[in-house]
C-alpha positions in Angstrom: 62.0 -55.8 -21.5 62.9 -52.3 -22.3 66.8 -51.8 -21.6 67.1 -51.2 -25.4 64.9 -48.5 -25.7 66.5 -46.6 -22.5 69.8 -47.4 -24.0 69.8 -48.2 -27.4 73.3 -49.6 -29.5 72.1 -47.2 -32.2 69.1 -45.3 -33.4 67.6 -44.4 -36.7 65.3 -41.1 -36.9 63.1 -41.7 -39.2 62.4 -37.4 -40.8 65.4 -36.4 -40.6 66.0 -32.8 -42.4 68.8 -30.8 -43.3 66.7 -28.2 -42.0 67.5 -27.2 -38.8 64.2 -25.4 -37.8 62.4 -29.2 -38.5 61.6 -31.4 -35.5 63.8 -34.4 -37.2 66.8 -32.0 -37.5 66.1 -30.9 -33.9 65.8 -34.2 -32.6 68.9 -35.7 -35.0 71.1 -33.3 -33.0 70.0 -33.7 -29.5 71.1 -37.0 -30.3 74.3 -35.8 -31.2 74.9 -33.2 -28.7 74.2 -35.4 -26.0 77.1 -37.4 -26.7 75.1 -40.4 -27.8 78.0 -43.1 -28.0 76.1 -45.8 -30.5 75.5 -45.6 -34.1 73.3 -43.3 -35.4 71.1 -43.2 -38.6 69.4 -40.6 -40.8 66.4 -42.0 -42.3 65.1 -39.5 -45.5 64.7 -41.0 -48.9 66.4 -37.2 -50.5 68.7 -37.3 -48.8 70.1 -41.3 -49.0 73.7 -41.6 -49.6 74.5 -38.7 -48.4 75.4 -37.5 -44.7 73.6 -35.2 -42.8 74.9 -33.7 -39.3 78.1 -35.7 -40.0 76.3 -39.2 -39.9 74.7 -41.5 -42.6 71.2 -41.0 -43.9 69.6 -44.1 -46.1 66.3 -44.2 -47.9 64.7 -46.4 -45.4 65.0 -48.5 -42.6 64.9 -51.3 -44.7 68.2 -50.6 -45.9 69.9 -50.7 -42.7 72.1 -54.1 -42.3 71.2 -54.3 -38.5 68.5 -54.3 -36.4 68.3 -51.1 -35.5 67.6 -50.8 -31.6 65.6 -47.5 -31.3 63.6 -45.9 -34.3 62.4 -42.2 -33.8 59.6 -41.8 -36.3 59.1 -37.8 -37.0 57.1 -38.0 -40.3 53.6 -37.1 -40.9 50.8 -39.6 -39.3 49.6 -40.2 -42.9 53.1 -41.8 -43.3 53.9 -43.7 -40.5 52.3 -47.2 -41.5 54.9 -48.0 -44.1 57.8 -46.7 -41.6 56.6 -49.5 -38.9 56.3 -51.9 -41.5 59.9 -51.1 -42.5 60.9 -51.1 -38.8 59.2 -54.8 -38.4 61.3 -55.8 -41.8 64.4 -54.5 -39.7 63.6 -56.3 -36.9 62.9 -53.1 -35.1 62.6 -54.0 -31.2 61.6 -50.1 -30.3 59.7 -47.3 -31.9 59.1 -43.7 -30.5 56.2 -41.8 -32.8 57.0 -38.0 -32.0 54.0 -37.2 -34.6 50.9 -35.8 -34.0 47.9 -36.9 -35.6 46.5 -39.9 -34.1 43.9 -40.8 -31.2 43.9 -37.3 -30.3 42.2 -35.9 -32.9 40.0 -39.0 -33.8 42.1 -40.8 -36.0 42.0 -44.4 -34.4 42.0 -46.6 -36.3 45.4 -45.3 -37.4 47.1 -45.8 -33.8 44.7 -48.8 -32.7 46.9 -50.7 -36.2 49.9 -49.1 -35.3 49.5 -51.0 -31.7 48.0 -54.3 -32.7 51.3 -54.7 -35.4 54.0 -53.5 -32.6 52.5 -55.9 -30.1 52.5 -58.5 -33.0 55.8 -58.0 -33.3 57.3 -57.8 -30.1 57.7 -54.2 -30.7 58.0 -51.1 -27.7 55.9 -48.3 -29.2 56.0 -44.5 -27.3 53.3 -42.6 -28.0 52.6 -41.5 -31.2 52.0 -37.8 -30.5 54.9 -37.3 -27.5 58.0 -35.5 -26.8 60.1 -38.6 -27.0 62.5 -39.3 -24.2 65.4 -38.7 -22.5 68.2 -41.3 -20.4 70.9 -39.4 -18.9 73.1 -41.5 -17.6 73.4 -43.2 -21.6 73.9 -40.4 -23.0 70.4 -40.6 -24.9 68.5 -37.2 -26.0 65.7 -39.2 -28.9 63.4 -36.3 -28.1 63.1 -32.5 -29.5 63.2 -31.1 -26.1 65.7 -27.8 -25.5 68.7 -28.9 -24.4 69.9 -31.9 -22.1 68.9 -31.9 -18.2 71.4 -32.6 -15.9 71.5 -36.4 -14.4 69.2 -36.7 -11.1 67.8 -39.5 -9.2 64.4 -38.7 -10.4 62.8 -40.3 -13.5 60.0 -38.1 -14.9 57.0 -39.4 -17.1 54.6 -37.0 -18.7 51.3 -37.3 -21.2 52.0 -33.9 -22.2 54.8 -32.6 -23.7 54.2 -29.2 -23.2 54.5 -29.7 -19.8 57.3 -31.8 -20.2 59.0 -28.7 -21.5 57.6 -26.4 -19.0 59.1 -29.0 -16.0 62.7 -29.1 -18.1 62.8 -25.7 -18.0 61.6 -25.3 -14.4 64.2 -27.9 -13.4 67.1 -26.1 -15.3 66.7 -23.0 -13.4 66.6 -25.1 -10.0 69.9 -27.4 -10.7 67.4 -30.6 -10.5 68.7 -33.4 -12.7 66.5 -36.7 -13.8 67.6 -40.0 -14.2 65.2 -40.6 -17.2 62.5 -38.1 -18.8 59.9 -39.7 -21.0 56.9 -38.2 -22.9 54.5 -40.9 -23.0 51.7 -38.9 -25.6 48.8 -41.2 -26.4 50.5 -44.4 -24.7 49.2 -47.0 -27.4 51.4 -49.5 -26.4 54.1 -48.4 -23.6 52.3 -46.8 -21.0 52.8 -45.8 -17.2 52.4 -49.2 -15.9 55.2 -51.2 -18.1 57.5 -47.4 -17.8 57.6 -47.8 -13.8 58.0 -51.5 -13.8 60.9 -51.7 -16.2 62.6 -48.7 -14.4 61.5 -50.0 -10.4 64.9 -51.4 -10.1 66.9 -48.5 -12.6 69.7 -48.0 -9.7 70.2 -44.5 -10.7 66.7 -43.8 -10.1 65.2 -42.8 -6.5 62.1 -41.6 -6.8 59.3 -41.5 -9.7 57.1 -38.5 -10.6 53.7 -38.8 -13.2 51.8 -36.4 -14.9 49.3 -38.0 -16.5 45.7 -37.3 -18.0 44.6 -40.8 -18.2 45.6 -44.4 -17.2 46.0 -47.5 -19.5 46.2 -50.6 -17.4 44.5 -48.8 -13.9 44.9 -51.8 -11.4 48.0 -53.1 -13.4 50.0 -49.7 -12.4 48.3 -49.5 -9.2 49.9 -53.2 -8.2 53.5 -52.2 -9.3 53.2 -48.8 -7.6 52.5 -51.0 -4.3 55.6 -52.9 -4.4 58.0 -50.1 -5.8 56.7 -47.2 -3.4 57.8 -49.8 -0.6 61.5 -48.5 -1.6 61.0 -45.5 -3.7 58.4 -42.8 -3.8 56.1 -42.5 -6.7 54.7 -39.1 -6.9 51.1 -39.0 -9.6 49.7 -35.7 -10.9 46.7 -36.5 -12.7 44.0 -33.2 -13.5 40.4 -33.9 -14.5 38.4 -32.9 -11.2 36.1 -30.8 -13.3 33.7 -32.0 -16.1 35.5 -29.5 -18.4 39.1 -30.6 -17.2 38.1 -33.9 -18.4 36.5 -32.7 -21.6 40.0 -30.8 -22.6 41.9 -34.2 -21.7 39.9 -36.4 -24.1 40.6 -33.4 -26.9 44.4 -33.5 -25.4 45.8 -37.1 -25.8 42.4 -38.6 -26.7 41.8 -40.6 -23.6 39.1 -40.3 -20.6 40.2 -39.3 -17.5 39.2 -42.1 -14.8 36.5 -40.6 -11.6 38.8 -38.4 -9.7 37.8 -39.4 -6.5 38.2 -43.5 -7.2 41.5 -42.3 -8.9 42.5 -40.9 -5.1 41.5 -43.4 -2.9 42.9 -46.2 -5.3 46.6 -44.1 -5.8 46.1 -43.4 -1.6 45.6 -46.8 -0.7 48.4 -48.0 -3.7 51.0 -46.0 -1.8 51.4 -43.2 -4.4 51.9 -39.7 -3.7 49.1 -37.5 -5.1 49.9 -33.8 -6.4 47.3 -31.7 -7.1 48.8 -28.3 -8.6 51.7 -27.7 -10.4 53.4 -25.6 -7.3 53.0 -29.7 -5.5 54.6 -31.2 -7.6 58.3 -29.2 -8.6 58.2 -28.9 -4.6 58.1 -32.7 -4.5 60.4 -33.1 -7.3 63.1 -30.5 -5.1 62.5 -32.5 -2.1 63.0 -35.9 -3.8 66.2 -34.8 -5.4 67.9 -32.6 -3.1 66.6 -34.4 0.8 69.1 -36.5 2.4 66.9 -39.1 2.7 63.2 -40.3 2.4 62.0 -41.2 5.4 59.1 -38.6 6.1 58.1 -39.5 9.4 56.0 -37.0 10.2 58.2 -36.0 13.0 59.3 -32.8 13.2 61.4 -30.4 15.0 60.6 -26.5 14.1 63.3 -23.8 15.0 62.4 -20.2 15.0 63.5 -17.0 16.6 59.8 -15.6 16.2 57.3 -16.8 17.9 54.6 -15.8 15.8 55.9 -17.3 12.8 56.3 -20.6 15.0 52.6 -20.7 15.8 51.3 -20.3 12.6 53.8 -22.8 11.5 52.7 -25.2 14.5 49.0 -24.6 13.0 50.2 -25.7 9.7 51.7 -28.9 11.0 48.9 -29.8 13.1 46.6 -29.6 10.1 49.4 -31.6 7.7 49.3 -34.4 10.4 52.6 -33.7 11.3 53.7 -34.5 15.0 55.6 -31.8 16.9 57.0 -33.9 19.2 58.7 -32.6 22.3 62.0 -32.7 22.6 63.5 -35.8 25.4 64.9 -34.2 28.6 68.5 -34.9 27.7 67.9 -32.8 24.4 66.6 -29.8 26.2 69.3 -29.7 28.7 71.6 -29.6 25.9 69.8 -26.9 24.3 69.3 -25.3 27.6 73.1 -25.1 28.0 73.8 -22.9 25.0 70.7 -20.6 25.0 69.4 -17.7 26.8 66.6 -18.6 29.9 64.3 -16.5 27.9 64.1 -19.5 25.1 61.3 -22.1 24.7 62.7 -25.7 24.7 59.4 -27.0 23.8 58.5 -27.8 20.0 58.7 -25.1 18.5 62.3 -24.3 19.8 62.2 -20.5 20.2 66.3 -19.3 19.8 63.8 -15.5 20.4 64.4 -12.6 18.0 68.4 -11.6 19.1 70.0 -14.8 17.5 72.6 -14.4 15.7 74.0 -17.2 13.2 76.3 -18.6 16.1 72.9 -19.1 18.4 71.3 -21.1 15.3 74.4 -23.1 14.4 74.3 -24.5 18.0 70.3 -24.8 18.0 70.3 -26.9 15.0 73.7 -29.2 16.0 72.2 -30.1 19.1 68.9 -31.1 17.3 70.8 -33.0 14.7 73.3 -34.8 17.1 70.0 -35.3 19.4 69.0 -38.5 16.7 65.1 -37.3 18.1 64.3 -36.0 14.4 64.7 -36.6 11.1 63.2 -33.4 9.3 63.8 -30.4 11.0 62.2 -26.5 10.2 64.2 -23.8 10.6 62.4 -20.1 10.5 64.0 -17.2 10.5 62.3 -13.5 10.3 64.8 -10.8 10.0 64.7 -8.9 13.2 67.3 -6.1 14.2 70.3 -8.4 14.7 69.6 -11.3 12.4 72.0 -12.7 10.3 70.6 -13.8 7.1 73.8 -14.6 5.2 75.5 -15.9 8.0 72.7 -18.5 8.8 72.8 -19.7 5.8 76.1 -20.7 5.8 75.6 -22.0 8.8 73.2 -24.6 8.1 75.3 -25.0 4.9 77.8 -26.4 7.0 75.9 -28.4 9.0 73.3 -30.2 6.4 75.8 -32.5 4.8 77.1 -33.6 8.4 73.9 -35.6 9.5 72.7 -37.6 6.0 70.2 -39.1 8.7 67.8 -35.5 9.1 66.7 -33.1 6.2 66.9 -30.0 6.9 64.4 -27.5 5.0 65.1 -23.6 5.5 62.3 -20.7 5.5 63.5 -17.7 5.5 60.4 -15.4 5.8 61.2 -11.9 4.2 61.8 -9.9 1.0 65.3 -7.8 0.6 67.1 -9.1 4.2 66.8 -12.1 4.2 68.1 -12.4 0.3 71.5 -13.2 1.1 70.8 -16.1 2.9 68.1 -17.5 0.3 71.1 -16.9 -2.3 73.6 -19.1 -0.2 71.4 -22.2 0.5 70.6 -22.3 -2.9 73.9 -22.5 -4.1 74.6 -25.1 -1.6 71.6 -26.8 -3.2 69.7 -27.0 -0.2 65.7 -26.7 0.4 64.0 -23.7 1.3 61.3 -21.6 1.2 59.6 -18.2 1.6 56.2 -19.7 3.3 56.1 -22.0 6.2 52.8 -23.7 4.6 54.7 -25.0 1.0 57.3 -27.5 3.5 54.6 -28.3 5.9 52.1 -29.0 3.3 54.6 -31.4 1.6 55.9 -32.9 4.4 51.9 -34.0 5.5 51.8 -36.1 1.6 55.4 -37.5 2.0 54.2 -38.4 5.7 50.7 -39.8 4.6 52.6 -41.4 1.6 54.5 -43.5 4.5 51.6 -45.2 6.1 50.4 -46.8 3.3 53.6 -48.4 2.2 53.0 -51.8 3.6 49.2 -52.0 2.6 48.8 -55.9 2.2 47.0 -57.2 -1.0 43.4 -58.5 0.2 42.3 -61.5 -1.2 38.9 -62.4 -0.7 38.3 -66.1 -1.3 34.9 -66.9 -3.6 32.1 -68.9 -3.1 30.2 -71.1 -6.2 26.4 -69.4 -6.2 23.5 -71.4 -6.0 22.1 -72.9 -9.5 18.9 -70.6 -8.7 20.2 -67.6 -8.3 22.5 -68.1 -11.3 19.4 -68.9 -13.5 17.2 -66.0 -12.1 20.3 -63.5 -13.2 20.8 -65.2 -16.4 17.1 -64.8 -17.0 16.9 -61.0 -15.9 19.6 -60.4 -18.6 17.6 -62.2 -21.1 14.9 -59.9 -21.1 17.0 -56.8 -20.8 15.9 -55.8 -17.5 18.0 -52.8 -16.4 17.5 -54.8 -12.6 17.0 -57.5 -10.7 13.6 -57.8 -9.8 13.3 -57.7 -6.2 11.9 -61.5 -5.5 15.5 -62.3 -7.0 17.3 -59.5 -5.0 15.6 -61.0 -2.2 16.5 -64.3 -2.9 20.5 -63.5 -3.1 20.3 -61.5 0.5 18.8 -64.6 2.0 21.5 -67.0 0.5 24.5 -63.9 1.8 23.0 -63.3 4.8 21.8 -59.3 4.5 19.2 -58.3 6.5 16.4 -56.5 5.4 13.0 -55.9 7.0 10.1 -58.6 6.9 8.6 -58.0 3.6 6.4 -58.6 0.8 5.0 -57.8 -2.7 2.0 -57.8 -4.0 -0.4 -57.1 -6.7 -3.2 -58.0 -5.0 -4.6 -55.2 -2.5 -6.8 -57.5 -0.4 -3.6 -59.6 -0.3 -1.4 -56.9 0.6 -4.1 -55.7 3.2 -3.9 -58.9 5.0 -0.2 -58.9 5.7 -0.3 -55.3 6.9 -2.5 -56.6 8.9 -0.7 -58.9 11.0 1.8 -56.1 11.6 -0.5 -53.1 12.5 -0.2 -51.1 14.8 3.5 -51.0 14.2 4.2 -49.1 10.7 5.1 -50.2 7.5 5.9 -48.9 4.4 4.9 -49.1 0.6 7.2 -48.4 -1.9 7.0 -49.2 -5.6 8.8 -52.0 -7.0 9.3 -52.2 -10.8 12.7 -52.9 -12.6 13.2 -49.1 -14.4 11.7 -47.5 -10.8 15.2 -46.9 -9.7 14.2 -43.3 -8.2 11.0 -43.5 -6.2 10.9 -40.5 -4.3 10.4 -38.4 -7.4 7.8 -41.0 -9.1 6.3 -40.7 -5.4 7.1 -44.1 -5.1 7.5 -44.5 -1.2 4.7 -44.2 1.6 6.1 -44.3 5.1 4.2 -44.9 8.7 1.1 -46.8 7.0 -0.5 -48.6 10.5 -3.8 -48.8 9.7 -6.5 -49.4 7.1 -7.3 -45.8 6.2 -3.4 -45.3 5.6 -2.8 -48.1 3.7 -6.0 -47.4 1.4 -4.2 -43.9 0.8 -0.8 -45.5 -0.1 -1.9 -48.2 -2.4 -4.2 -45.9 -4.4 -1.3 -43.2 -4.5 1.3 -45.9 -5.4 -0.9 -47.4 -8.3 -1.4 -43.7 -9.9 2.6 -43.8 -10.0 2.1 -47.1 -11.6 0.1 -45.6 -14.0 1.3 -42.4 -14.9 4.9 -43.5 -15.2 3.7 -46.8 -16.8 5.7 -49.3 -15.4 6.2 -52.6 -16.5 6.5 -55.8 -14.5 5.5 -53.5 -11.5 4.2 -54.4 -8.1 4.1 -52.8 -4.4 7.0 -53.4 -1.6 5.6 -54.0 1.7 8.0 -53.7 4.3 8.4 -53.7 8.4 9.0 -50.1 9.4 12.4 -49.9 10.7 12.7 -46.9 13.8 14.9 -45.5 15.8 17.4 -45.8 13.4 20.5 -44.3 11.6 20.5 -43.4 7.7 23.2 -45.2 5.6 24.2 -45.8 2.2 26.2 -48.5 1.0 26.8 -49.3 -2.8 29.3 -50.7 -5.2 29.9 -49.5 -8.7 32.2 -50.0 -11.5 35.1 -48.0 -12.9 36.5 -48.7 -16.1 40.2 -48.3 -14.6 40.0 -50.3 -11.2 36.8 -52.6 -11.4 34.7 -52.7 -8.7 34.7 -49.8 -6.3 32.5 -49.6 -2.9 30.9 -46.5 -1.0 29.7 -45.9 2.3 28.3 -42.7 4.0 25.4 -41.1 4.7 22.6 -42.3 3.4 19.1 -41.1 2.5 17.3 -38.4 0.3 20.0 -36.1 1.0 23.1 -38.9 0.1 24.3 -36.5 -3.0 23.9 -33.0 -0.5 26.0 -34.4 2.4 28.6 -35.9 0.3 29.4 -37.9 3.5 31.2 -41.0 2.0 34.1 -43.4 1.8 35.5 -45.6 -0.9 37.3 -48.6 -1.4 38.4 -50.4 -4.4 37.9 -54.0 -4.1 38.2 -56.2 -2.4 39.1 -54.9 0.6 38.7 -55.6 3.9 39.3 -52.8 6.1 35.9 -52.3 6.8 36.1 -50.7 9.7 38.4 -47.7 8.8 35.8 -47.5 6.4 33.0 -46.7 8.8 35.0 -44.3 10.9 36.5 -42.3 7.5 32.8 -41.1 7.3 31.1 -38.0 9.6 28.0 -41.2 9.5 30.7 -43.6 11.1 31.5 -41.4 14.3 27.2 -40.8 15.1 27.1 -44.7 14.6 30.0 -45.1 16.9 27.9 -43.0 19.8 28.3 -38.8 20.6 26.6 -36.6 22.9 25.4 -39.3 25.2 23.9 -41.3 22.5 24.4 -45.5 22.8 26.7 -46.7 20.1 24.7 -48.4 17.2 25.3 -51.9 15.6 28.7 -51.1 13.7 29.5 -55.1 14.0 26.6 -55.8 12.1 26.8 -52.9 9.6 30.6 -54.0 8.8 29.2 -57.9 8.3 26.6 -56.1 5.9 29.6 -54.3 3.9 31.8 -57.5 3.4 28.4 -59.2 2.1 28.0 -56.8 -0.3 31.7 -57.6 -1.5 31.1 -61.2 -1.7 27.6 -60.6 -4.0 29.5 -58.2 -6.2 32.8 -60.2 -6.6 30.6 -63.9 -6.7 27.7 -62.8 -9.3 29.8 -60.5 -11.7 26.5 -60.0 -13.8 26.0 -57.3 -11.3 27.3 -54.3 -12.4 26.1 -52.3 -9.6 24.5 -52.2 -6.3 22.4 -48.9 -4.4 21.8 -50.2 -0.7 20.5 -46.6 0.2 18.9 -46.8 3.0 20.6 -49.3 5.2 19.2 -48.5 8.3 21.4 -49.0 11.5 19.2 -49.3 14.8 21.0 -50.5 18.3 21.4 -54.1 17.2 20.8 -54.4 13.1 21.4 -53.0 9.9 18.8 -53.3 7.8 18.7 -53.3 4.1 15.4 -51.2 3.5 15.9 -50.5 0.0 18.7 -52.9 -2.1 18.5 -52.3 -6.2 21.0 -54.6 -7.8 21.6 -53.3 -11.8 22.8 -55.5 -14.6 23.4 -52.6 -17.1 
């Protein structure tokens, strides 16, 4: 466990300098200056038997009598491998590497022995390269961070120390305290997963915010953020959307950042609360510290005395997915007793542009008292008789009256309406200069609370048939980068997927024959080899063949493609001509954070332009959400007249793919693209199942 490294009996930093410019100096008197009530250790081989900063310094940590709790290591990296093998002579239980020098810059072998001797040794390890961390409620500054943030009920953990800084410095200005700040660096050992779960019950901690550029254990984190966002909201800000984003976070903390849109639906559906700038996330960190409580609805009363400002702002919730309810009767008759006719008692609640603070104070009491809301807007603009200052203190007064409803303040304006935006922040309450920044992060707290109670899924497995466990085995064997498709074939018929009447042939007179007993109705001819994974650029695919002279065409064409491309182990695909129908993809890959991961959308030669398409991390078995997430999934489900198409049978096909993926783990990934969706199937037209 890690209640010795949040609050350590004593600490030794390792580095230590009489120089006060040098991190270990820095670092030695944070300690200090933050009161830091257990013993406390210079570690410097020039300087041993001597005291620096008023404390005692020794040549190692060898020489220490006691196990010291806490080891700050701030020497270079080329150093640090005899320091931990002091530490582990010392009985060391936790280690926090401030140096640089490590993974980050290529040196792994370095931090990957580091790792494997802590973990040994029973031994907590933060970083190396990292800003340290911070507890305030023990009094503990083991970091070279300027100065000592106030205490908060926000714990804040951060792969980069530079923005550690940046958010310390941010937070000063604001009043916003933390319960515990920790720079994580390159997370060899401790990283977010083990940080959340040893702090999930911290009682002076309310709410958890990440910035982070990688994950360690992906699903690990993703289960304990499940069961702790049930109670206390877990905020994530994790960049790498761009190629080049990613490229600057390997060079950064030297770790991959995981596929940013598997990283959203898996932190979505874990119950996390995704930032995406830097503006997101300090207004989430305001919100978490200073609301009176977390329960973000999506209900919400706006009060304005312009009614321009409360359309737009109306707009802005409608788009957030915020409900604007309106008020009961009972509520507007009280609101209706204190305001002029000329007010609208809908949602907005217009007090119109002659309110004075008086007209608010009432506005907002009523709302409170009404127990209809529990976040409630209030807009003001400054018209000829508003009063800013007065406002303000108005719904100073009233905010710390009803704990049950946050109240968030936007006072639109520059010079007249400074007054006001100077009282409520002395009172330490929220507010803004644009409607949008609440609105927009009252939508994530709000979508935040429907995922809260996700159930785990657990999808029960079946033992596969000797056959089809042989035929993989074999395919792996000869380092096919496929199944070939008589062994695809042979796992849909044992799951149950349905894909057109079909054959394969070498043979042309063969493969005439069985046309033959189809014609008229079309078929189609498609290559079939194990590296043909993209036919319609090798020409690969013939559609509407219903005759002789068609299918002469086609098998010449395909056996060219054959040819020029020269394909091994290759054959032609015959197969029933499916009409009539709807174009789907459906496919499963794997991510190296959260395993297997499923898509569905639109499917076809223009799958990557339409970028129609859901995801799930499996298993899962929400299948229809799925569907209807998806532009595909509301054509399927009938529009403009149309007949609704087999969406029972297309969800069957989706939990079938699950069960091949999670039964025959050999299979890396599958491409279902197209799966064809008529009135009554959906039919697997083309299935590649990859082993590499």
């Amino acid at each position: 466990m890690l209640e010795t490294f949040f609050n350590p009996a004593s600490v030794a930093v390792v580095g230590v300098s009489s120089d006060t410019k040098k991190l270990g100096a820095v670092i030695f008197q944070n300690l200090i200056d933050a009161g830091f009530k257990g013993k406390l250790y210079g570690v410097n081989p020039k300087a041993a038997g001597q005291e620096l900063f008023g404390k005692p310094c020794v040549a190692s940590v060898r020489d220490i009598a006691e196990p010291v709790e806490l080891v700050v290591v701030v020497v270079p990296a080329k150093f640090t491998m005899p320091v931990i093998d002091d530490c582990i002579a010392n009985g060391t239980k936790n280690i926090s590497i401030i140096t640089a020098g490590f993974g980050e810059v290529g040196n792994h072998e370095l931090e990957d022995e580091i790792a494997r001797k802590c973990i040994e040794n029973g031994i907590n390890l933060l970083g190396p390269n990292c800003l340290g961390h911070i507890s305030t409620f023990d009094n503990l500054n083991a970091s070279f961070a300027d100065g000592f943030p106030d205490r908060g009920n926000v714990a804040f953990v951060s792969q980069s120390g530079a923005y550690c800084s940046a958010i310390l410095d941010w937070a000063r200005e604001k009043g916003i305290g933390f319960s515990h700040f920790i720079s994580i660096g390159n997370k060899a050992v401790l990283g977010e997963d083990k940080l959340l779960e040893a702090l999930q019950h911290d009682p002076n901690t309310t709410a958890f915010v990440f910035y982070l550029e990688s994950l360690k254990n992906g699903k690990v984190f993703l289960d304990v953020i499940k069961e702790v966002s049930k109670t206390k909201p877990v905020v994530i800000m994790e960049p790498g959307k761009s190629q080049k984003a990613q490229a600057a976070s390997l060079s950064h903390t030297g770790s991959l950042a995981p596929n940013y849109r598997v990283l959203e639906i898996a932190l979505q559906r874990s119950g996390a609360i995704q930032a995406y700038t830097t503006r997101e996330m300090f207004g989430l960190l305001e919100v978490l510290q200073y609301a009176n409580h977390k329960e973000f609805d999506g209900k919400v009363a706006v009060l304005t005395n312009a009614g321009g400002v409360g359309v737009l702002t109306s707009d802005l919730c409608e788009d957030a997915g915020l409900d604007l309810a309106t008020p009961s009767q009972k509520t507007i008759d009280a609101l209706k007793a204190g305001l002029p006719a000329e007010s609208a008692f809908g949602n907005p609640i217009d007090v119109i542009g002659d309110a004075r603070a008086d007209r608010y104070e009432f506005a907002l009491k009523v709302l409170c008292e009404s127990g209809e809301y529990k976040n409630i807007i209030v807009l003001l603009t400054p018209q000829m008789v508003t009063e800013s200052k007065e406002t303000a203190e108005a719904i100073a007064r009233i905010a710390p009256q009803y704990k049950n409803v946050n109240i968030f303040s936007v006072f639109v304006g520059g010079l007249k309406v400074k007054e006001g935006r100077k009282v409520l922040d002395g009172a330490h309450l929220l507010n803004y200069e644009y409607p949008i920044d609440i609105v927009r992060l009252l939508g994530m707290l709000k979508a935040q609370m429907a995922y809260k109670n996700v159930q785990h899924v657990d999808v029960p497995t079946n033992e596969v048939p000797q056959a089809i466990r042989a035929a993989v085995a074999d395919a792996k064997v000869q380092g096919l980068a496929s199944l070939p498709q008589n062994v695809v074939n042979m796992i849909m018929d044992h799951y149950g997927i349905d894909y057109p009447k079909s054959g394969n042939f070498t043979d042309k007179a063969a493969a005439l024959a069985f046309c033959q007993k189809i014609f008229p109705a079309p078929v189609v001819l498609k290559l079939s080899a194990p590296d043909a994974l993209h036919k319609t650029e090798m020409k690969g695919i013939y559609l509407n063949v219903h005759d002789e002279a068609t299918f002469n065409e086609a098998w010449d064409g395909l056996n060219g493609s054959i040819q020029k491309f020269q394909l091994k182990g290759a054959s032609v695909l015959i197969q029933e001509m499916i009409v009539k129908a709807t174009e789907t993809i459906v496919g499963v890959n794997s991510d190296k954070n959260f395993g297997r991961v499923m898509v569905f959308g639109t499917g076809g030669i223009y799958t990557e332009v339409m970028k129609d398409t859901a995801l799930r991390i499996l298993p899962a078995a929400d299948f229809d959400a799925m569907i209807k997430e998806t532009k595909v999934g509301t054509i399927l489900n009938g529009v403009r007249g149309e007949e609704p198409k087999a969406v029972g049978p297309l969800k069957n096909t989706l939990q079938k793919v699950q069960q091949v993926v999670l039964e025959i783990p050999e299979i890396t990934a599958i491409d279902g693209n197209p799966v064809l969706v008529t009135k009554d199937r959906a039919v697997v037209v083309d299935f590649k199942m990859l082993l590499k």
